[in-house]
DOFI-736917 format. One line per field, with one value per residue (C-alpha): residue in three letters; chain; x, y, z. Coordinates in steps of 0.02 Angstrom, whole numbers, plus 50000, padded with zeros to 5 digits. Example, Ala and Ser with C-alpha at 12.3 -4.5 7.8 and 13.67 -1.06 7.14 Angstrom:
<pts>
code <- Ala|Ser
unit <- A|A
east <- 50615|50684
north <- 49775|49947
up <- 50390|50357
</pts>
This chain:
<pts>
code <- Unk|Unk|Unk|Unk|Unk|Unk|Unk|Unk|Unk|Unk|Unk|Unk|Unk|Unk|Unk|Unk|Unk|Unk|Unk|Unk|Unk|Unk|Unk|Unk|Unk|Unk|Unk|Unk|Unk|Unk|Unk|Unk|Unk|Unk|Unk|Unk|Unk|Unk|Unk|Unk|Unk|Unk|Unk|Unk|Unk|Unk|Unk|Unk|Unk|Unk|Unk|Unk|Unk|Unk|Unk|Unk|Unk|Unk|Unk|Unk|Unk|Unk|Unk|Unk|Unk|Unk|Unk|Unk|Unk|Unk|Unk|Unk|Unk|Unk|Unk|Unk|Unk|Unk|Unk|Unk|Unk|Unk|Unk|Unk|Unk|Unk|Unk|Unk|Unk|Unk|Unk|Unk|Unk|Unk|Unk|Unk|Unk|Unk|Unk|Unk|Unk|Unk|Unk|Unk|Unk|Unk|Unk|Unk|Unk|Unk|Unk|Unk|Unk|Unk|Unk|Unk|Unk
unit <- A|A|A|A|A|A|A|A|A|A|A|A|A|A|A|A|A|A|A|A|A|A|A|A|A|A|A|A|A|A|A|A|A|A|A|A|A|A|A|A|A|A|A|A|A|A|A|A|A|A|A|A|A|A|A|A|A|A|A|A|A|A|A|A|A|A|A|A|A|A|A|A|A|A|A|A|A|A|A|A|A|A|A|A|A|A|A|A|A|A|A|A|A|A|A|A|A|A|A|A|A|A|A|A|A|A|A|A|A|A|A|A|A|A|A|A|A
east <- 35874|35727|35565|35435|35306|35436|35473|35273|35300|35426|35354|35166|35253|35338|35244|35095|35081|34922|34952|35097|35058|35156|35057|35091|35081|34907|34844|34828|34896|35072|35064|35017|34984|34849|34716|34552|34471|34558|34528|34725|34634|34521|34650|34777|34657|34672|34849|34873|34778|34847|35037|35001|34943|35092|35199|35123|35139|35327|35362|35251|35365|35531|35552|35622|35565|35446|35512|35408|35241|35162|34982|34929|34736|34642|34666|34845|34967|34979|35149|35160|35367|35415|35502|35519|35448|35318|35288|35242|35246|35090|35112|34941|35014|34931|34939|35048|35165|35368|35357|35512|35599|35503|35543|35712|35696|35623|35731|35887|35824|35727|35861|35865|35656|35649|35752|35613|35478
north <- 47442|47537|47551|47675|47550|47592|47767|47777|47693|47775|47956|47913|47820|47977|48068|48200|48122|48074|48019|48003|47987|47980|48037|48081|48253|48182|48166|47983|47876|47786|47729|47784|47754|47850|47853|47755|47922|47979|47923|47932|47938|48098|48189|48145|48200|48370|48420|48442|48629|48668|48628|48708|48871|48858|48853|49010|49087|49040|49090|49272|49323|49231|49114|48988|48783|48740|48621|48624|48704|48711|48764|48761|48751|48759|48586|48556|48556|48510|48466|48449|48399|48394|48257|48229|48286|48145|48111|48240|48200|48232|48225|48269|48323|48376|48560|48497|48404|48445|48508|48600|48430|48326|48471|48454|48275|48310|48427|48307|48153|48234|48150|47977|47998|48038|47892|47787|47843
up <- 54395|54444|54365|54319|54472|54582|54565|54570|54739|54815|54818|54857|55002|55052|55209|55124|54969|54934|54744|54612|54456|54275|54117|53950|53897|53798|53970|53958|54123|54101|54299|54467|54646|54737|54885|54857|54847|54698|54521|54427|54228|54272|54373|54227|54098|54192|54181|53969|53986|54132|54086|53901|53986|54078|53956|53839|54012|53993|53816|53855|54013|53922|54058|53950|53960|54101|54228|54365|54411|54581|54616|54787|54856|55011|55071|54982|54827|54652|54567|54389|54339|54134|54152|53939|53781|53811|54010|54145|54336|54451|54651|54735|54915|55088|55160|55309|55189|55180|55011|55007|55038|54878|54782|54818|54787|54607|54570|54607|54538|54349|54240|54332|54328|54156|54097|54183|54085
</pts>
């Protein structure tokens, strides 16, 4: 059976991604793989106020349960997947990347992800 390491592994080796990383909803790291340029604790630190804003945003327009948010910048994208109550998914991914494909992905494989974690 899988592991947590190698989901991890699998989509940071995917072409784009430049980090995957699994935190709890606390912020705190579970596991990760990234570039040497990136530091996995402060990014992970990051995503709590973000995801909680997302969610009031959610419960404002009645959107129902976040599953997935996607914020994109000048030099690529941020996605943040719920996979449980507890763990959140972060995949830091260049402009150029296929990101309707991981998406996809994601989307497909939440349930077999979230019994990882």
């Amino acid at each position: 059976m899988a592991t947590i390491r190698d989901l991890v592994g699998a989509i940071r080796q995917r072409e784009g991604v430049e980090a995957a990383v699994v935190l709890g909803r606390d912020g705190l790291l579970i596991d990760s793989q990234v570039l040497p340029n990136f530091d996995p604790e402060h990014i992970a630190a990051h995503i709590p106020s973000i995801i909680n804003a997302a969610e009031e945003l959610a419960s404002a327009a009645k959107r129902g349960e976040l599953v997935t948010s996607i914020l994109e910048y000048e030099r690529g994208y941020a996605i943040v997947s719920v996979l449980s109550r507890e763990a959140l998914l972060l995949v830091l991914v260049q402009s150029n990347a296929d990101v309707g494909k991981l998406l996809f992905e994601l989307r497909r494989n939440r349930q077999h992800i979230a019994a990882l974690v």
